[in-house]
N, C-alpha and C positions, 0 to 999 in steps of 0.2 A: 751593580757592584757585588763581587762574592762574600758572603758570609765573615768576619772575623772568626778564628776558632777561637773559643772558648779560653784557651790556657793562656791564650794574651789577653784578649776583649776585658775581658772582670777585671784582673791586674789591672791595665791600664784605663779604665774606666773607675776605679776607683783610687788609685793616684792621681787624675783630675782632679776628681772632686777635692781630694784632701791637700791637692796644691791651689787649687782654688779658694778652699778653706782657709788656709793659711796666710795666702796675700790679701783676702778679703781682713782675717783678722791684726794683721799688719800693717792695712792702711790704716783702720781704725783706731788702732792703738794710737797712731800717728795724729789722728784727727782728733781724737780726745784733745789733745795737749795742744793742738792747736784750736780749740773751740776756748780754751780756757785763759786763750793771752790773747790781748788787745787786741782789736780789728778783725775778729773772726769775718765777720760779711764780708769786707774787701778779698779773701781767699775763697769765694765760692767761687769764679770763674776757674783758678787754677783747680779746686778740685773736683769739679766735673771734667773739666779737659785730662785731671789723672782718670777717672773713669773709665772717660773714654778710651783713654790711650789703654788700661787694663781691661777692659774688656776687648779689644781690635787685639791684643795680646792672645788674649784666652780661645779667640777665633782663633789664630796662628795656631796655638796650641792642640786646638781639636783636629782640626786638621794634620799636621805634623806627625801626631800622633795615629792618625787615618780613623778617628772615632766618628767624626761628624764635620759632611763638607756644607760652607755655607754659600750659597749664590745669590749676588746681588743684582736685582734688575731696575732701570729708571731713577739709581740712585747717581744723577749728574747733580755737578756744583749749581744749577739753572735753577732744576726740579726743587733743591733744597736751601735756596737763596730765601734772607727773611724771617724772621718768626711765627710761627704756624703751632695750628693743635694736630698733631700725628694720631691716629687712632688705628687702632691693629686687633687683628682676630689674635686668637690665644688659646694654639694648641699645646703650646706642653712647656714646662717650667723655665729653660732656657731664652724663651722670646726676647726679654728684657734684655737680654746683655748681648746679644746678638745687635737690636736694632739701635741702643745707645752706642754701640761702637761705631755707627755710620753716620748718627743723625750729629751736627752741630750745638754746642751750646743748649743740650737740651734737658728738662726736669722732666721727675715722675711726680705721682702720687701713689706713696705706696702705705698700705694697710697700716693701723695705728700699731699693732705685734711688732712689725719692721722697723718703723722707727724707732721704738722703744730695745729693741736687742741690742746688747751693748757689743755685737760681733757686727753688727749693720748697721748701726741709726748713727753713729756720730759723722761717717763721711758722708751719711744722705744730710744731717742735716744741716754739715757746714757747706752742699754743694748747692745747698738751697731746694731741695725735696721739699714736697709740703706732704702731710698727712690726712687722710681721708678722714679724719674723724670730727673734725672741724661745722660739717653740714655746711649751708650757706657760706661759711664765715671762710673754708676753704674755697669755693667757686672767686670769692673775691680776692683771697689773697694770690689765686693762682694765675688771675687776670690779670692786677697789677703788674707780677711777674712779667707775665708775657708780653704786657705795655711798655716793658723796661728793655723786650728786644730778645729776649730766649723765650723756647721753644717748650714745647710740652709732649710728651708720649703719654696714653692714656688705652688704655685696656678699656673698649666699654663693655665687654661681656660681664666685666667684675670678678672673672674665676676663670680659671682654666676652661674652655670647652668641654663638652659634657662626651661623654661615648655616644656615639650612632647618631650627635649631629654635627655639622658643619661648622655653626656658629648657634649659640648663644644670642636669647632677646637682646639689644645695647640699651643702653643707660642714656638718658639723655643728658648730663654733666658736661662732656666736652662741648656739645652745643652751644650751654649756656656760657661757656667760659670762651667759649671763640667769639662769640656774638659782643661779649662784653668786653671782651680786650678787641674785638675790630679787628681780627686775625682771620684767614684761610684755615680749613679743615684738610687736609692729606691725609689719603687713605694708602695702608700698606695691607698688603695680603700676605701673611705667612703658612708657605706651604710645608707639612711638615708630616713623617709618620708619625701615624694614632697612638704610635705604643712606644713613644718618646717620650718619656715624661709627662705620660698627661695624667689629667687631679685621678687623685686617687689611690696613683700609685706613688711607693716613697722613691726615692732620689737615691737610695742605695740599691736599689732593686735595678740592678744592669740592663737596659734591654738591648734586642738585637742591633747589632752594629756592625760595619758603618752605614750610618745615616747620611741620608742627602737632603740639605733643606734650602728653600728657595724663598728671600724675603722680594716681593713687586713693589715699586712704587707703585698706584695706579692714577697718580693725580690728585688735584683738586676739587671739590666739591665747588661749582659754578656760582658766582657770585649773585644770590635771588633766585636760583633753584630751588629756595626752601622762603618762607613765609614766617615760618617759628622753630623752636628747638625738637615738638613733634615730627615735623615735616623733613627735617635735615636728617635726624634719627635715621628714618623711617628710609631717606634715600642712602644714606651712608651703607645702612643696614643690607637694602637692593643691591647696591654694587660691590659691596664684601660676597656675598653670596652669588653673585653673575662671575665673578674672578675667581671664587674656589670653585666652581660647579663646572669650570671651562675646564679644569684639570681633568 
């Protein structure tokens, strides 16, 4: 793809963001008021499904605007039938809203800061988000969750990918929480440029555009493939790193 020139690129890379901004701080406002009248839990299905449906938006939007195309591979209704633990590599700050706009009925866990921001935590917490600060007491509430029939996306690197490597040691958390709720583990591979938003660098700092990024199914992790939460890790880990290393 050629280059954006510069005199559009930044303009419209940072009208994203700030319309981004804005619907983000617009549901939220929205969510406040509805966390605060009767029957908040009965409205977390509908506002994940808003999620979704805003983030599958903000695709269109990247796109539309020719800043960042997104390609989905192995993402059939089949592949994605059921509730499962999704675990994903994590090159640069967009991941998240790229692979909830595809995945069904699905939760995070995202950082105790995020929940608590009053520009982000009330529609995580009325869509039923859990927060990582919890220890154990999160592994189980996330498990029930997922007994109850939704899905979980979980980042095990815990950060952004690091410069000059591929992937990040994982975490073994998802393990324990798939193991416990009796759920499948799916592996996604996101391919993505290095100088996309990755840790480090801030989210106002434009980089070169447009971007082309490619989310893989790659499957599931075989049922008794693994023995324990080390073992599955350890194999998750293998074929995160056999799917980016093919590129």
């Amino acid at each position: 793809m050629n280059p954006l020139p510069r005199i559009y690129r930044v303009p419209a890379a940072l009208l994203s963001w700030l319309v981004f901004g804005l619907v983000s701080l617009a549901l939220n406002l929205g969510c406040v008021i509805l966390l605060v009248l009767p029957g908040a839990r009965r409205r977390g299905p509908a506002a994940r499904g808003a999620i979704r449906w805003l983030f599958s938006a903000w695709c269109s939007w990247l796109h539309a605007t020719r800043l960042i195309y997104v390609r989905w591979t192995g993402f059939t209704p089949e592949a994605l039938e059921g509730p499962a633990v999704y675990i994903a590599n994590h090159p640069g700050l967009l991941d998240a809203t790229f692979i909830l706009a595809r995945l069904p009925d699905t939760i995070c866990i995202f950082k105790p800061s995020v929940m608590h921001n009053p520009a982000l935590g009330p529609a995580a917490v009325l869509a039923g988000y859990a927060s990582g600060d919890a220890g154990i007491d999160v592994i189980r509430a996330v498990a029930d969750r997922l007994a109850a029939g939704r899905s979980l996306l979980i980042f095990p690197e815990g950060t952004r990918t690091y410069a000059g490597t591929q992937l990040n040691p994982l975490r073994p958390g998802f393990a324990l929480i798939a193991a416990r709720a009796r759920v499948p583990v799916r592996l996604l591979a996101v391919r993505a440029p290095r100088d996309l938003l990755p840790k480090g660098q801030p989210w106002w700092r434009v980089p070169p555009l447009p971007a082309s990024i490619e989310v893989e199914f790659l499957g599931e992790v075989e049922p008794g493939a693994a023995s324990n939460a080390r073992e599955l890790t350890a194999l998750a880990a293998q074929r995160l790193l056999a799917a980016l290393s093919a590129t």
